[in-house]
N, C-alpha and C positions, 0 to 999 in steps of 0.2 A: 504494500500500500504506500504512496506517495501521498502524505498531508502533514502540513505541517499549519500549527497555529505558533503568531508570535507577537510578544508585545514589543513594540517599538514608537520611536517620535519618529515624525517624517521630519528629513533631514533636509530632503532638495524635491521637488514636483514639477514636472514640465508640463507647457499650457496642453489642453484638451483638446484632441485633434479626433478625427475620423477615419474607419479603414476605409480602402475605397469602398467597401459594401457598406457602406456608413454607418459600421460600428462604434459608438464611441470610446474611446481608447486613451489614457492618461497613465507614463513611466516616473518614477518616482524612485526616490534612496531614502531609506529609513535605517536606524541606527537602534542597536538592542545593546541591551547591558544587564547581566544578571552573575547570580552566583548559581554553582549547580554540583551536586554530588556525583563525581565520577569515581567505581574503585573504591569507595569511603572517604575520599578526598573531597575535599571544598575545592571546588577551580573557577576563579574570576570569566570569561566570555564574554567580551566585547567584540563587536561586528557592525560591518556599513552593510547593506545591502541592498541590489537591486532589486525592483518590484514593479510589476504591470497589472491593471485594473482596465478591463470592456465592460461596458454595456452599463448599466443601473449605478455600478459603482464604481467605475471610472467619474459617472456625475456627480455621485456622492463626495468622491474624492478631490475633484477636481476645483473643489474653493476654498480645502482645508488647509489654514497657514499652517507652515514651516513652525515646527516644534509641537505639535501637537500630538498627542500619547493617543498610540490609536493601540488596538487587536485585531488581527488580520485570519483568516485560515483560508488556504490557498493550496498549491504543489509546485515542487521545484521542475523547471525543466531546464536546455539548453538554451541559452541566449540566441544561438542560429546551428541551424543543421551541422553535427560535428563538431562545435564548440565546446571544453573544460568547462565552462564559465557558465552559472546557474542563477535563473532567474525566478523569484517568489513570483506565483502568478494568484493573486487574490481575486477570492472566489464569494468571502464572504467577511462584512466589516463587523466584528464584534465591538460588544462593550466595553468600555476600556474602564478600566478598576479606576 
């Protein structure tokens, strides 16, 4: 299974644009910071990452300022055909604590 929820601020949001099927579509960087038990260890985990938002919540997304504590749950996939590089693709906006 591919799902991931996470809490994060939106760090950066580019304006709202359309696929050519006139999906509405909005890319964004959010930033996490948590503590987490690995092993029986406490390990700090801080991360930027990228994130894409279509349709209902791309509009939701698309006027929320920079710094704002959102909850996301989404799947990661590749940024383009082939690519290391993984992209949070949000599917649904939670509540944020």
């Amino acid at each position: 299974m591919n799902q991931v929820e996470l809490a994060a601020n939106l760090l950066e949001i580019q304006p709202l644009r359309h696929t050519p099927a006139g999906l509405p579509v909005v890319r964004l960087q959010m930033t996490h910071e948590s503590r987490v038990i690995e092993a029986g260890l406490s390990r700090q985990v801080s991360m930027t990452l990228k994130a894409v938002a279509l349709g209902d919540i791309a509009l939701q997304l698309a006027n929320t300022p920079v710094g704002t504590a959102i909850r996301v749950v989404g799947f990661l996939a590749p940024q383009r055909q082939g690519s290391d590089r993984l992209v949070l693709h949000i599917q649904q906006l939670v509540q944020a604590n």
